[in-house]
N, C-alpha and C positions, 0 to 999 in steps of 0.2 A: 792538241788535236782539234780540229776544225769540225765542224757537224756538217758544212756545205755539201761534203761528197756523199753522207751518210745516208742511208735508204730506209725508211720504216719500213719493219717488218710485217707491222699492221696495215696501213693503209698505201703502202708500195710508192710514196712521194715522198721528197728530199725534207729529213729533217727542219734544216734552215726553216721550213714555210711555217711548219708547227700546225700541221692542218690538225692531227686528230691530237686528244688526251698524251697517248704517251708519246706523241714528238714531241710536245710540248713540255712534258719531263725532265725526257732526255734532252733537249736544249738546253732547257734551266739546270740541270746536274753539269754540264758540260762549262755554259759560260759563269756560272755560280751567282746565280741571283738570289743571292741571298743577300738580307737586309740585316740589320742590328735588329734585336727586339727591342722593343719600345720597354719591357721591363729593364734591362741592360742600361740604355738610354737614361730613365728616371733613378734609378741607382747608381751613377754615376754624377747626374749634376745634384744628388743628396750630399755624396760624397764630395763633390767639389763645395758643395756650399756650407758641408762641417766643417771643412779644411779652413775656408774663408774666415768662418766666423772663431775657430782657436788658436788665428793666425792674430785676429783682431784682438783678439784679447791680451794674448802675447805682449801687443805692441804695446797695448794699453799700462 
């Protein structure tokens, strides 16, 4: 679903533009701008970097 055609019911202009708070929202719910958190992010290159270093030992 597209937000182009959509109408704010608060300020009566097309989503797309994001003029007020909740078109801008509902655009962001719509296109999913959503990010990794950054806790996510550092708990992963933790984990990449245990993995590393009991792979090196392994080898060792």
């Amino acid at each position: 679903m597209s937000c182009d055609h959509l109408i704010c019911a608060r300020c009566s202009h097309p989503v797309s533009e994001g003029r007020c708070p909740t078109c801008r929202a509902a655009h962001a719910e719509l296109h999913g701008h959503r990010s990794i958190p950054p806790a996510l992010v550092l708990a992963g290159l933790v984990a990449l970097l245990f993995t590393l270093l009991v792979l090196r030992q392994l080898a060792l």
